[in-house]
PDBQT receptor file of N, H, CA, C and O in Angstrom, charges set to zero:
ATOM      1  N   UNK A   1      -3.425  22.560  34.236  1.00  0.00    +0.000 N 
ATOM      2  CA  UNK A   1      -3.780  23.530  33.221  1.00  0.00    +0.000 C 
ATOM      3  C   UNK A   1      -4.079  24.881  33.852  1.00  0.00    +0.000 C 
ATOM      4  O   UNK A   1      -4.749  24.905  34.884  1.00  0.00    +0.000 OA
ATOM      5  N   UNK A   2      -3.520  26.283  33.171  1.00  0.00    +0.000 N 
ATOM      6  H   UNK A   2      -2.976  26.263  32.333  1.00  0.00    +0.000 HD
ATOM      7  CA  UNK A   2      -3.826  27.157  33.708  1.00  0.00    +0.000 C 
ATOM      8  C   UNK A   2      -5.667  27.929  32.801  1.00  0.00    +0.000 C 
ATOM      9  O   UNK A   2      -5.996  28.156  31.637  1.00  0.00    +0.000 OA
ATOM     10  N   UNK A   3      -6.247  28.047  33.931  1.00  0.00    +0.000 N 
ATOM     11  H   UNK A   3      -5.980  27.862  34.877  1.00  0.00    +0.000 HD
ATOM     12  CA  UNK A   3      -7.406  28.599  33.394  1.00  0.00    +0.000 C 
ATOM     13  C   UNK A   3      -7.484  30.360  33.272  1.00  0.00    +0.000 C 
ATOM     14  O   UNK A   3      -8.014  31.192  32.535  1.00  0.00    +0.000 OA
ATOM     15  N   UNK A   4      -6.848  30.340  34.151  1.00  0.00    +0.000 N 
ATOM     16  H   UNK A   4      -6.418  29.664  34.750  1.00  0.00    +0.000 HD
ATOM     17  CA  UNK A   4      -6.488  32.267  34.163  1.00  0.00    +0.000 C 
ATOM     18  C   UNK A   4      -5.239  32.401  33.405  1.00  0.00    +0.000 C 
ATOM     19  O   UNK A   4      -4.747  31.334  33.036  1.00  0.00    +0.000 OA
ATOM     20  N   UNK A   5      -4.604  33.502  33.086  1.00  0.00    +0.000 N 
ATOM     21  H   UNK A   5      -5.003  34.368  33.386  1.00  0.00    +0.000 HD
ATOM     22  CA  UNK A   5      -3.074  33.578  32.965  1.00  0.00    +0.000 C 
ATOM     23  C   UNK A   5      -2.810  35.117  33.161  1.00  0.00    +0.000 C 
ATOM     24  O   UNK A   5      -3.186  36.133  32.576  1.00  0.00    +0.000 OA
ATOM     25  N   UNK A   6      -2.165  34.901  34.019  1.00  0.00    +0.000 N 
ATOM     26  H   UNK A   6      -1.860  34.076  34.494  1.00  0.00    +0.000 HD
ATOM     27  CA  UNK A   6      -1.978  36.788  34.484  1.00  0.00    +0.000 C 
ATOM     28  C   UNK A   6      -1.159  37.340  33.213  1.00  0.00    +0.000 C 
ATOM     29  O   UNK A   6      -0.188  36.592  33.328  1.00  0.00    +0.000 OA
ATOM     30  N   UNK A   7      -0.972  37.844  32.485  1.00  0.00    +0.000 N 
ATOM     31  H   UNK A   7      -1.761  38.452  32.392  1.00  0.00    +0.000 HD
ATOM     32  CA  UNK A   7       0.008  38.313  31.222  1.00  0.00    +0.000 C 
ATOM     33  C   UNK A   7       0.782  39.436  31.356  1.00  0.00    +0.000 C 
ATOM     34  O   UNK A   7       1.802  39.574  30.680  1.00  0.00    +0.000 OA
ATOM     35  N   UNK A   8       0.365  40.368  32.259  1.00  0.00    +0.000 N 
ATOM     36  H   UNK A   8      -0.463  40.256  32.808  1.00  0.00    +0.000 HD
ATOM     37  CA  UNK A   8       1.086  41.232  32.725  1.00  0.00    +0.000 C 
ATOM     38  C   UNK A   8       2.017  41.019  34.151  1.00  0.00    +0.000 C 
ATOM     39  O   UNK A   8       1.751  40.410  35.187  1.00  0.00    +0.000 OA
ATOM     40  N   UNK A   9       3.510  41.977  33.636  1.00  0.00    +0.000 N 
ATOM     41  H   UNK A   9       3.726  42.472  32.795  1.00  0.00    +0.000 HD
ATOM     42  CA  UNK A   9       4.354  41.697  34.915  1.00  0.00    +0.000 C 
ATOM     43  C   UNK A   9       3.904  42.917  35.282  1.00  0.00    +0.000 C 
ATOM     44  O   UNK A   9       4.984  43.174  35.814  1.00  0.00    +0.000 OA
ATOM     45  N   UNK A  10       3.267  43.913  35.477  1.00  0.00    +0.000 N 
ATOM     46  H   UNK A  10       2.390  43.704  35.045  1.00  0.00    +0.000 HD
ATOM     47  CA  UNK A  10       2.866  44.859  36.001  1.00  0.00    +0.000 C 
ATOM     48  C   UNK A  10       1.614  44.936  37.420  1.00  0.00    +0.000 C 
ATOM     49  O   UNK A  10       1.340  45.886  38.154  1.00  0.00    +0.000 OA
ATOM     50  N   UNK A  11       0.850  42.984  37.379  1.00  0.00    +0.000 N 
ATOM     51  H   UNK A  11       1.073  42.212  36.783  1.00  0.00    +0.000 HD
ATOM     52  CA  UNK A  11       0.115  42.971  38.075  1.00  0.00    +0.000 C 
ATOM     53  C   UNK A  11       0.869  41.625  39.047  1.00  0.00    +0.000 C 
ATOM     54  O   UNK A  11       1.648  40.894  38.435  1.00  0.00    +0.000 OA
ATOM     55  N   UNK A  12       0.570  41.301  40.763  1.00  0.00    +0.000 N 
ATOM     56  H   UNK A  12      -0.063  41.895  41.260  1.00  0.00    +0.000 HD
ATOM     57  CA  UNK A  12       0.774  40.490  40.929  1.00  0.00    +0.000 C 
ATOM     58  C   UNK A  12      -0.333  39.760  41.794  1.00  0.00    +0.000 C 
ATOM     59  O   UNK A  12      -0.657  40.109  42.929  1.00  0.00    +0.000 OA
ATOM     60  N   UNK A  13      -0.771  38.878  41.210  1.00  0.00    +0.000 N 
ATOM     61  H   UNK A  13      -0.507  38.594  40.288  1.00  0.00    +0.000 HD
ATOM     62  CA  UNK A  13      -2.368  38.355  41.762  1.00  0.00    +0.000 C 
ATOM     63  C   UNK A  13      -2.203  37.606  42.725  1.00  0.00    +0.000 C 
ATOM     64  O   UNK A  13      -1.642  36.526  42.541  1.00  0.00    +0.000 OA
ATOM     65  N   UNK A  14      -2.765  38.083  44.340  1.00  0.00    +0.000 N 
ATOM     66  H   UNK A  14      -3.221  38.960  44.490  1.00  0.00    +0.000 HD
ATOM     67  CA  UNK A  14      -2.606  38.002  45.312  1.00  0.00    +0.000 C 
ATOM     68  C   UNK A  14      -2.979  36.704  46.098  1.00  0.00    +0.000 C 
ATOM     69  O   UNK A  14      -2.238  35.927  46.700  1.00  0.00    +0.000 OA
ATOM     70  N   UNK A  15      -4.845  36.680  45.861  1.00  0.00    +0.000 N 
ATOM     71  H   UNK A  15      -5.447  37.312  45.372  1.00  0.00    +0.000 HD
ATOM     72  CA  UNK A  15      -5.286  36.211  46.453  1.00  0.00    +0.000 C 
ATOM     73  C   UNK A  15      -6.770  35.603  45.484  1.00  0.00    +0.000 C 
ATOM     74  O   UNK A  15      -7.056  36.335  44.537  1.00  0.00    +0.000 OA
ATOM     75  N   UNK A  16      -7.624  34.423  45.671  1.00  0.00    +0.000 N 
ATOM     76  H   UNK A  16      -7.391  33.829  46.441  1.00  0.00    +0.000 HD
ATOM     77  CA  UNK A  16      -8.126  33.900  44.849  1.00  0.00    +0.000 C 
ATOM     78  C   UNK A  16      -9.387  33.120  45.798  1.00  0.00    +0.000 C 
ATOM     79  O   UNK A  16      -9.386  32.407  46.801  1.00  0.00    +0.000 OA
ATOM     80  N   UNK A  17     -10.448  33.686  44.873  1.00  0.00    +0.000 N 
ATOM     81  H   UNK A  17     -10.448  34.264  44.058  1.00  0.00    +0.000 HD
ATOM     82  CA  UNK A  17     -12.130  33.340  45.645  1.00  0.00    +0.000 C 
ATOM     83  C   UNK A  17     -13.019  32.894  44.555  1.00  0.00    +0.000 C 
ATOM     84  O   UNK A  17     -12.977  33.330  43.405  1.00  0.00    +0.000 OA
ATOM     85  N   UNK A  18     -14.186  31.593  45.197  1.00  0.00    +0.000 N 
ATOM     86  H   UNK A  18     -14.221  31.239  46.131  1.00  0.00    +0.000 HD
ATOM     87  CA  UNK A  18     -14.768  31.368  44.296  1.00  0.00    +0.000 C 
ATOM     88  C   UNK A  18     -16.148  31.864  44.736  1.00  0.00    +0.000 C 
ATOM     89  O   UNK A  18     -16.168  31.703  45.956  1.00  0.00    +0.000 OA
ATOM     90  N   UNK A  19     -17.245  32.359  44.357  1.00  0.00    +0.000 N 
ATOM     91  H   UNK A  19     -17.229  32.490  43.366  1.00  0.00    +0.000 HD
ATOM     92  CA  UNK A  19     -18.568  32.988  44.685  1.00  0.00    +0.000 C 
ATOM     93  C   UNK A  19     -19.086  32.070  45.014  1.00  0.00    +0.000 C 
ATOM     94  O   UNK A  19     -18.397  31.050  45.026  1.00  0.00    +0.000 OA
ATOM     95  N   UNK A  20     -20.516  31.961  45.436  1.00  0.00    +0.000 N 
ATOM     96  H   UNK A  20     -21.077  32.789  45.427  1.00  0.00    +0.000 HD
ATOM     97  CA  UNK A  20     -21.591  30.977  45.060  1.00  0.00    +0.000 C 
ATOM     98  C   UNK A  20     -22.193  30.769  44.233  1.00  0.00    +0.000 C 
ATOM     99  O   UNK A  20     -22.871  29.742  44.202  1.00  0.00    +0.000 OA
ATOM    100  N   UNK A  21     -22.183  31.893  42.968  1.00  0.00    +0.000 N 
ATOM    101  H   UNK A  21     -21.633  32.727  42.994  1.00  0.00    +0.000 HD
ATOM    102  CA  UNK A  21     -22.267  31.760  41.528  1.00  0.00    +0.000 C 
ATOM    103  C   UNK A  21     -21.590  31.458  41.084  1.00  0.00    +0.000 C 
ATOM    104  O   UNK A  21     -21.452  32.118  40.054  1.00  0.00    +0.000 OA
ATOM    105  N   UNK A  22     -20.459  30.261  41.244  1.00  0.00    +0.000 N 
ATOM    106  H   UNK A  22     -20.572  29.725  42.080  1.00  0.00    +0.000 HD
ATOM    107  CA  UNK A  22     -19.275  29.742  40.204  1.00  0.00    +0.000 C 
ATOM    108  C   UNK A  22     -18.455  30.951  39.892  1.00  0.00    +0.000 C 
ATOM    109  O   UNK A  22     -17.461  30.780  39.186  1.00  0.00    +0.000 OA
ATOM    110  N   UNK A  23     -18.766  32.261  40.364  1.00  0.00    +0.000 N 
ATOM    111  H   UNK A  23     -19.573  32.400  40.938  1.00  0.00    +0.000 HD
ATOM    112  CA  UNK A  23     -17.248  33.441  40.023  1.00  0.00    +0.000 C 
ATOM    113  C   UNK A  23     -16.330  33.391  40.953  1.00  0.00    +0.000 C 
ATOM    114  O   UNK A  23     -16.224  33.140  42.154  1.00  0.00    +0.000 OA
ATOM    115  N   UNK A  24     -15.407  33.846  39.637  1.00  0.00    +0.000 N 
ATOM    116  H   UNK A  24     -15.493  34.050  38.661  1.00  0.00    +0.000 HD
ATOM    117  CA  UNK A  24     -13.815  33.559  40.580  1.00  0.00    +0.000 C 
ATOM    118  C   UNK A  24     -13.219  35.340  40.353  1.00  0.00    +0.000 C 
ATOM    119  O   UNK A  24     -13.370  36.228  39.514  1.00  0.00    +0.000 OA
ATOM    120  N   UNK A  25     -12.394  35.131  41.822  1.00  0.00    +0.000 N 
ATOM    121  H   UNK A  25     -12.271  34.410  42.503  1.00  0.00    +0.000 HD
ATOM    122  CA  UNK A  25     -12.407  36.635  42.211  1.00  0.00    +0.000 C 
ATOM    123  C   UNK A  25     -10.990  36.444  42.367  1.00  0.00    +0.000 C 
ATOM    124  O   UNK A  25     -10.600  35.369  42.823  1.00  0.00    +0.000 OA
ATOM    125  N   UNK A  26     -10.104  37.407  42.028  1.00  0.00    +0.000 N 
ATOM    126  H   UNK A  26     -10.421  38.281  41.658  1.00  0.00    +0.000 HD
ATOM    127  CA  UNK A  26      -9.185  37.291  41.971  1.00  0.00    +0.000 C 
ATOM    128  C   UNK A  26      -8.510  38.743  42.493  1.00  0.00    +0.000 C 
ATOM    129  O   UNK A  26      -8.789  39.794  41.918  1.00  0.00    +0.000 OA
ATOM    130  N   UNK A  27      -7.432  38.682  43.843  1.00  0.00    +0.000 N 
ATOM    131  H   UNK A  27      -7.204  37.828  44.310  1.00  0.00    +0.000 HD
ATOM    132  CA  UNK A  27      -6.857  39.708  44.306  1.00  0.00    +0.000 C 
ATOM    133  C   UNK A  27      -5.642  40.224  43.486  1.00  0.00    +0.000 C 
ATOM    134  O   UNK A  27      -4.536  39.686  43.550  1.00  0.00    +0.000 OA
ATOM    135  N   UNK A  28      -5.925  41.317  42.703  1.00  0.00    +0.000 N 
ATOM    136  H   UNK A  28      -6.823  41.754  42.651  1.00  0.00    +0.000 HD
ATOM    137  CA  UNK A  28      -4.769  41.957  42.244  1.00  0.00    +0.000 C 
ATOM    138  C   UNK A  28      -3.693  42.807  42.963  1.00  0.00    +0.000 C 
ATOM    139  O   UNK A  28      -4.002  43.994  42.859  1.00  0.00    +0.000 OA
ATOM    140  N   UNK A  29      -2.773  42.670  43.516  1.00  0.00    +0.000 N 
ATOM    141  H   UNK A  29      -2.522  41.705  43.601  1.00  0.00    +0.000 HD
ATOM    142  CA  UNK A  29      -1.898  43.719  44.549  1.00  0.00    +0.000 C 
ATOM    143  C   UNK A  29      -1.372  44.813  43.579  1.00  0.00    +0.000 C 
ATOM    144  O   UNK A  29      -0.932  45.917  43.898  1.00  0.00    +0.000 OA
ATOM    145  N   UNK A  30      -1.501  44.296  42.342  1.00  0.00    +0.000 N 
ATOM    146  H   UNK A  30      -1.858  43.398  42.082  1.00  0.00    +0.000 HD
ATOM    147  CA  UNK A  30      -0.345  45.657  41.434  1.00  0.00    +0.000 C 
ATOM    148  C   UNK A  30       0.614  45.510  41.580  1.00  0.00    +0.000 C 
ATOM    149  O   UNK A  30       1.080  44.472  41.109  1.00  0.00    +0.000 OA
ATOM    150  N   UNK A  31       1.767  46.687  42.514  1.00  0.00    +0.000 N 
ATOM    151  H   UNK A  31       1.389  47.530  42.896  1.00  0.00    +0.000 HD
ATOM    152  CA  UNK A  31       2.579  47.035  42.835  1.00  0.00    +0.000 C 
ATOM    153  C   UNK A  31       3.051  47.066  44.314  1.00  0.00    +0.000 C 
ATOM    154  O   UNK A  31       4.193  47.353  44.672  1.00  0.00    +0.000 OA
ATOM    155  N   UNK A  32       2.030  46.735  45.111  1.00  0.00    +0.000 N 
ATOM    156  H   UNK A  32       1.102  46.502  44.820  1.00  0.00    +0.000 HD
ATOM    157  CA  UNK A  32       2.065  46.206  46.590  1.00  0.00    +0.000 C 
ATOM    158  C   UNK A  32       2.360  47.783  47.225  1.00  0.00    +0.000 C 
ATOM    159  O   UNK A  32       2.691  47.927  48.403  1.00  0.00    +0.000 OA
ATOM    160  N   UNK A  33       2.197  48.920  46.300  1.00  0.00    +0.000 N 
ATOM    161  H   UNK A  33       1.929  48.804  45.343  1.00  0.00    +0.000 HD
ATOM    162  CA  UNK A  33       1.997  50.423  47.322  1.00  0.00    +0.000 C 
ATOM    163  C   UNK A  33       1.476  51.230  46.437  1.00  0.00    +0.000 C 
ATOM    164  O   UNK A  33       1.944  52.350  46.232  1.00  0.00    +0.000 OA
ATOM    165  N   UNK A  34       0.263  50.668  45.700  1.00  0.00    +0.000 N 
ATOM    166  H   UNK A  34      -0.117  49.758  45.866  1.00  0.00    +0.000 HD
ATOM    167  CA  UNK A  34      -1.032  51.424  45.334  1.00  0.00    +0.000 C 
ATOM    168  C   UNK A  34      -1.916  50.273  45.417  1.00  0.00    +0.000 C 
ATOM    169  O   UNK A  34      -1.783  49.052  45.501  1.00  0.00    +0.000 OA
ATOM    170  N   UNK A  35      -3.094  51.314  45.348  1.00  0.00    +0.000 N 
ATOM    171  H   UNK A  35      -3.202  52.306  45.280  1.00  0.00    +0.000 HD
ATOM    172  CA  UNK A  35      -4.793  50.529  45.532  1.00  0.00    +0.000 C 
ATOM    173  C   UNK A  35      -4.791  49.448  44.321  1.00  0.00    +0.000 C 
ATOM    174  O   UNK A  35      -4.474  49.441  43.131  1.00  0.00    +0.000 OA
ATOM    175  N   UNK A  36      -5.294  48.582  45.229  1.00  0.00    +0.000 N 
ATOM    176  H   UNK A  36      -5.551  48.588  46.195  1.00  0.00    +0.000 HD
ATOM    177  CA  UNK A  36      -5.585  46.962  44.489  1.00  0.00    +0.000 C 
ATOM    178  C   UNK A  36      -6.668  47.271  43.523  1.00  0.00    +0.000 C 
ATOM    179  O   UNK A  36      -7.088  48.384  43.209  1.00  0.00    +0.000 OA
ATOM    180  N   UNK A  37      -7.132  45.868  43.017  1.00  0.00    +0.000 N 
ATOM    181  H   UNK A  37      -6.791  44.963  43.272  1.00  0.00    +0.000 HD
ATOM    182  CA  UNK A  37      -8.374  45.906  42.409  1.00  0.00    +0.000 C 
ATOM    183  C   UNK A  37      -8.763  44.130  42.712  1.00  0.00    +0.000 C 
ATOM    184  O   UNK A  37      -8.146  43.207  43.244  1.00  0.00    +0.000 OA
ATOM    185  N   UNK A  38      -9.467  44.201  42.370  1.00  0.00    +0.000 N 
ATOM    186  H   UNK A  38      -9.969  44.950  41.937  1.00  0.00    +0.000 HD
ATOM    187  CA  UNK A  38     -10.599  42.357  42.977  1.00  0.00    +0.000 C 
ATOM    188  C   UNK A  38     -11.008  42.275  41.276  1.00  0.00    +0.000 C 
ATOM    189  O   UNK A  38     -11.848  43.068  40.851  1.00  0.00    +0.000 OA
ATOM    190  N   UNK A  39     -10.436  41.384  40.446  1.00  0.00    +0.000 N 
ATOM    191  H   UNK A  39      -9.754  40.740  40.791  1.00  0.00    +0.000 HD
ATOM    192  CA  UNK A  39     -11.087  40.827  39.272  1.00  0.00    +0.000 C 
ATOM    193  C   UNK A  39     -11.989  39.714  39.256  1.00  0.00    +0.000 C 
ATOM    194  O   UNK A  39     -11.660  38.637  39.754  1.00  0.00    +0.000 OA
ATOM    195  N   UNK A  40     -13.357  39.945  38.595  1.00  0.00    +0.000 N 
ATOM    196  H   UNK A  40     -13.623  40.820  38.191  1.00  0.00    +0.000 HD
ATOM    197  CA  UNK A  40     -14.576  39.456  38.791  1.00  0.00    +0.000 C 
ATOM    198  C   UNK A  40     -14.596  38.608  37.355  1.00  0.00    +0.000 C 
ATOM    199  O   UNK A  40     -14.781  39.246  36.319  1.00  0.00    +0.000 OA
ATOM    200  N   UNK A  41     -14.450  37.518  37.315  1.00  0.00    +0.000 N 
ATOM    201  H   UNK A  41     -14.300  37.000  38.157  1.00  0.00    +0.000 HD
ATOM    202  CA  UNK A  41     -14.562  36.356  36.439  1.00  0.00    +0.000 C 
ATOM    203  C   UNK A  41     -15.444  35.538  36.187  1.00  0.00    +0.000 C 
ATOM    204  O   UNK A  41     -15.789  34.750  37.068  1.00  0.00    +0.000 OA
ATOM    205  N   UNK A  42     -16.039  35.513  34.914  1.00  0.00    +0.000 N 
ATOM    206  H   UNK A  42     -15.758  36.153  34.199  1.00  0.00    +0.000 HD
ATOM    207  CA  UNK A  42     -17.351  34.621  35.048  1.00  0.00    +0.000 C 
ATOM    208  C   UNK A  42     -16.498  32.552  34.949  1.00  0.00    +0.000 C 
ATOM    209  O   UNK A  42     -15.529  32.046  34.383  1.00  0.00    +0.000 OA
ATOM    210  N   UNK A  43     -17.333  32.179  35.634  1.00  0.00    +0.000 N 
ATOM    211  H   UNK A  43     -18.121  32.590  36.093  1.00  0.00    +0.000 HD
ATOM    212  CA  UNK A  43     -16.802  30.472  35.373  1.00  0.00    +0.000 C 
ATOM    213  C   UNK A  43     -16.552  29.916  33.728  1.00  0.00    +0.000 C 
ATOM    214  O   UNK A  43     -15.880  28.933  33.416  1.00  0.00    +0.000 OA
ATOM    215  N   UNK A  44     -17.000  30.475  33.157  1.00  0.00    +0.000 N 
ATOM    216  H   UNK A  44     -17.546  31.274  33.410  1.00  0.00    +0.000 HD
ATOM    217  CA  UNK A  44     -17.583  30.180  31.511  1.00  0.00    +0.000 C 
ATOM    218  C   UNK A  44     -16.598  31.166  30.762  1.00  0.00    +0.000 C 
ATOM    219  O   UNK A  44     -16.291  30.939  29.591  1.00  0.00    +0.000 OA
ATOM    220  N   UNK A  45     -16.150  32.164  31.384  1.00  0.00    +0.000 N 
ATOM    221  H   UNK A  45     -16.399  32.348  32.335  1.00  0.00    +0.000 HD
ATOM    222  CA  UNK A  45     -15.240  32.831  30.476  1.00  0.00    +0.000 C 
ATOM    223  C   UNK A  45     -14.398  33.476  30.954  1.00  0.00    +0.000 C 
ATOM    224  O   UNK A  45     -14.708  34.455  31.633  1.00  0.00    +0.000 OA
ATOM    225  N   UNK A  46     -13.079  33.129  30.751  1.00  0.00    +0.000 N 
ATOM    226  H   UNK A  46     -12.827  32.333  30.200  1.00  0.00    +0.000 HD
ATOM    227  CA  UNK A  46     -11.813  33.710  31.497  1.00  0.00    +0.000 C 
ATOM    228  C   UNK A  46     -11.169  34.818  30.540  1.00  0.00    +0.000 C 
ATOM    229  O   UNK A  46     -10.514  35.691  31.109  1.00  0.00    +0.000 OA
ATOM    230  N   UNK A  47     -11.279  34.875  29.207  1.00  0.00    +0.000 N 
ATOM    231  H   UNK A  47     -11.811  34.166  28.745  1.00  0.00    +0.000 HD
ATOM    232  CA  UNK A  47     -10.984  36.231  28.368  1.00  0.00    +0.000 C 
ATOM    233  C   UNK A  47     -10.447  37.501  29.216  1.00  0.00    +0.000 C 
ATOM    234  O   UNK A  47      -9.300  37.850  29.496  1.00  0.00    +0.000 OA
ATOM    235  N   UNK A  48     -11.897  38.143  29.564  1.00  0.00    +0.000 N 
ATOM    236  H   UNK A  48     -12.829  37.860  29.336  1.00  0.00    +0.000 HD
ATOM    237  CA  UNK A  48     -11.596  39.248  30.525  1.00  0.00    +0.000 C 
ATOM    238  C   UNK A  48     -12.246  38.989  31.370  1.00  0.00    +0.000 C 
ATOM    239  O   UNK A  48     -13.098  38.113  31.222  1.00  0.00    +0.000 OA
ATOM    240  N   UNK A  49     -12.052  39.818  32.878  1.00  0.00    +0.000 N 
ATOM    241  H   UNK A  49     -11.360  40.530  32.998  1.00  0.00    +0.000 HD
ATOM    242  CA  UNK A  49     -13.001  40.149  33.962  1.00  0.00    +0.000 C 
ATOM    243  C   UNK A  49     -13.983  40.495  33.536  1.00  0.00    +0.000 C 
ATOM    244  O   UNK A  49     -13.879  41.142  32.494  1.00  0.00    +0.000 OA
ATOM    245  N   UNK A  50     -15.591  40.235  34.155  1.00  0.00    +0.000 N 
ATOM    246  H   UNK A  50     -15.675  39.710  35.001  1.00  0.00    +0.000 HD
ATOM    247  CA  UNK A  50     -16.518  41.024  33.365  1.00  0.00    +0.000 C 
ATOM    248  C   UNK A  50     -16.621  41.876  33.972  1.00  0.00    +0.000 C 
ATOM    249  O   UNK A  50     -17.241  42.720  33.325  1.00  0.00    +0.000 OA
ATOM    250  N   UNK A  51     -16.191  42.483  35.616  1.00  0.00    +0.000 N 
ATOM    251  H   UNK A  51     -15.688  41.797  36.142  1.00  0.00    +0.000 HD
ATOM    252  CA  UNK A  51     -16.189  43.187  36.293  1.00  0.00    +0.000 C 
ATOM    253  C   UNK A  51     -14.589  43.818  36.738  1.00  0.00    +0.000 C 
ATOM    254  O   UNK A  51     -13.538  43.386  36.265  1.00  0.00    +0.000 OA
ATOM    255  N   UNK A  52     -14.665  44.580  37.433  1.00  0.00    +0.000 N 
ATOM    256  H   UNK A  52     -15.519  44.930  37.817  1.00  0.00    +0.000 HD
ATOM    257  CA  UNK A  52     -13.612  45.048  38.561  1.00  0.00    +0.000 C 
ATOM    258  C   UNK A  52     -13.643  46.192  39.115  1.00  0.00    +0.000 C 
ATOM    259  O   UNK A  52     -14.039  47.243  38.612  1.00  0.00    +0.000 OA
ATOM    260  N   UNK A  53     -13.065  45.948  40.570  1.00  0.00    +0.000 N 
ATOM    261  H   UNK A  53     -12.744  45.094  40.979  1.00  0.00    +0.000 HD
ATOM    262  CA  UNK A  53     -13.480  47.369  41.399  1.00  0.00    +0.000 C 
ATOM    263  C   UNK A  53     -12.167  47.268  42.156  1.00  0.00    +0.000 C 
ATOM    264  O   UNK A  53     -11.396  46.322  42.322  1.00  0.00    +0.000 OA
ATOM    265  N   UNK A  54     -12.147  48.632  42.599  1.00  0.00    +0.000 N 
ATOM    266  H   UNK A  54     -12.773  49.400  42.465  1.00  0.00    +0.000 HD
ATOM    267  CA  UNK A  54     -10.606  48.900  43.312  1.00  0.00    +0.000 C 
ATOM    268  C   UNK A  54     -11.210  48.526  44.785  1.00  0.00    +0.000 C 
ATOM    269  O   UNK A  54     -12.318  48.504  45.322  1.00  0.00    +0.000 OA
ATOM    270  N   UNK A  55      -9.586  48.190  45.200  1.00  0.00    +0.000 N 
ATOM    271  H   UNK A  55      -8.686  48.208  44.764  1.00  0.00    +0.000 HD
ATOM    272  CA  UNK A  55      -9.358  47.730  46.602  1.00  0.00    +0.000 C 
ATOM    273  C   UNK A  55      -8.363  48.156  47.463  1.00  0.00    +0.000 C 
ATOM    274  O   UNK A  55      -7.315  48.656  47.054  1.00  0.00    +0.000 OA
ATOM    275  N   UNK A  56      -8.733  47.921  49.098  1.00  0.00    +0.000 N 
ATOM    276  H   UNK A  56      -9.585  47.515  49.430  1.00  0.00    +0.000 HD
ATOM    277  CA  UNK A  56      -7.020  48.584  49.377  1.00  0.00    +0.000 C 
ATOM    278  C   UNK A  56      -6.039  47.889  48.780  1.00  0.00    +0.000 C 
ATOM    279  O   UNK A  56      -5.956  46.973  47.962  1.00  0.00    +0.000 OA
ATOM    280  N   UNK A  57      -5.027  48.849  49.664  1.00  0.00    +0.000 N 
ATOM    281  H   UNK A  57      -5.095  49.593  50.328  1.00  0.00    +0.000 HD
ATOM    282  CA  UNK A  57      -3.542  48.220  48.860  1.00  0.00    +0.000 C 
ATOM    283  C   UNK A  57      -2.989  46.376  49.403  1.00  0.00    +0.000 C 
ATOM    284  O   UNK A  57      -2.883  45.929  50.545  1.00  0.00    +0.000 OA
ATOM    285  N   UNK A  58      -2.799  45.850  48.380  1.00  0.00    +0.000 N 
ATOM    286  H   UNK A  58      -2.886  46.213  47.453  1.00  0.00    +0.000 HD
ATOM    287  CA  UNK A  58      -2.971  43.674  48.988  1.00  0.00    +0.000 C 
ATOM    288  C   UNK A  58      -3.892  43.565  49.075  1.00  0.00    +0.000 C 
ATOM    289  O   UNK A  58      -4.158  43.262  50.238  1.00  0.00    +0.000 OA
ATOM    290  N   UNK A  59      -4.844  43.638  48.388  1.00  0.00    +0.000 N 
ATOM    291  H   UNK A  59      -4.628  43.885  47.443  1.00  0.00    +0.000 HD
ATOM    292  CA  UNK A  59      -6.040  42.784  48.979  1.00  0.00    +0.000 C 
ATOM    293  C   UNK A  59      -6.055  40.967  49.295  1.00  0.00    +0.000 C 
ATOM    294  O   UNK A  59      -6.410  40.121  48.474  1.00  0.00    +0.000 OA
ATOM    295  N   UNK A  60      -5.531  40.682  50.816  1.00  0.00    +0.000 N 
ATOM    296  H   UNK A  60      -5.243  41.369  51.483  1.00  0.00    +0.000 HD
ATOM    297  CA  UNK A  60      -5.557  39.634  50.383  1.00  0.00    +0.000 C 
ATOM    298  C   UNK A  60      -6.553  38.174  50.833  1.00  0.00    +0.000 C 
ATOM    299  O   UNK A  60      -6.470  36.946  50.844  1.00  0.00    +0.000 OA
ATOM    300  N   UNK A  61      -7.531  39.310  51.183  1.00  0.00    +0.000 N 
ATOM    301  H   UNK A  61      -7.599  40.307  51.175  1.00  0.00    +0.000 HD
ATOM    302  CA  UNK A  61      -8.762  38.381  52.033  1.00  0.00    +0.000 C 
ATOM    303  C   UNK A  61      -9.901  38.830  50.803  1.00  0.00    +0.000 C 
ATOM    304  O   UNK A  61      -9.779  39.873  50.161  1.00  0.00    +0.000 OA
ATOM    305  N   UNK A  62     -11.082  37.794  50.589  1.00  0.00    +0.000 N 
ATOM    306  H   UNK A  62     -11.180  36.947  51.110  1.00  0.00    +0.000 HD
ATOM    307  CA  UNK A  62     -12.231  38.316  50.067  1.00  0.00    +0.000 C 
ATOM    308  C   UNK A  62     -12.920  37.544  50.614  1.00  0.00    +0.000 C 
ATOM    309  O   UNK A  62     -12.504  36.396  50.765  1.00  0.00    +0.000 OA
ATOM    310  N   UNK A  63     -14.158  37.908  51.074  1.00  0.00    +0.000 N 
ATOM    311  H   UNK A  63     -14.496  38.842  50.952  1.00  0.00    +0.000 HD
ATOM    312  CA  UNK A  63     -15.066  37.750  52.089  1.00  0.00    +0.000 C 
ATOM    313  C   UNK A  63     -16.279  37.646  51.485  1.00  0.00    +0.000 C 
ATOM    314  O   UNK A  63     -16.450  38.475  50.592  1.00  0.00    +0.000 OA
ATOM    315  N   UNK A  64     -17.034  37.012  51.654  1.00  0.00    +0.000 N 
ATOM    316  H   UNK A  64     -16.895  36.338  52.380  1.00  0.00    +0.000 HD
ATOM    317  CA  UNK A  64     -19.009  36.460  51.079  1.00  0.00    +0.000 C 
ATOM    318  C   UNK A  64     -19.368  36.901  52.465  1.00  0.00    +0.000 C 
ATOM    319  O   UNK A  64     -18.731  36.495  53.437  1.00  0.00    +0.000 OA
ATOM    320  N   UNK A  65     -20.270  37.638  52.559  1.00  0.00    +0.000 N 
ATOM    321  H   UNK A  65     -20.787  37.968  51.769  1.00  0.00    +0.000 HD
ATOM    322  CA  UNK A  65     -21.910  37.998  53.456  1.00  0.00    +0.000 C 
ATOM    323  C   UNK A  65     -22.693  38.217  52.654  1.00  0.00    +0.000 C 
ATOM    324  O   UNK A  65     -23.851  38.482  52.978  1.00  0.00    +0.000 OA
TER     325      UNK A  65
């Protein structure tokens, strides 16, 4: 079953993290030659991101410290 569903061909989702708060982070590349963005997903609701912030271009590592 898909719990996300990317709907746009305009984005291509890179790379994929889960928090220690049950959020799932998801690497958006875009277009693979502009700035990314990291979509911030609550576990409980996949609708929209409740967050997002830009990233370099691929983001395809996300990192917890």
């Amino acid at each position: 079953n898909n719990l996300i569903k990317n709907s746009s061909s305009m984005e291509n989702w890179y790379s994929l993290a889960i928090s220690s708060q049950s959020e799932i982070l998801i690497g958006n590349a875009k277009n693979y030659q502009m700035l990314g963005e990291i979509l911030i997903y609550n576990s409980k609701d996949f609708s929209t991101p409740k967050f997002k912030f830009i990233s370099g271009i691929n983001p395809n590592k996300i990192l917890f410290y």
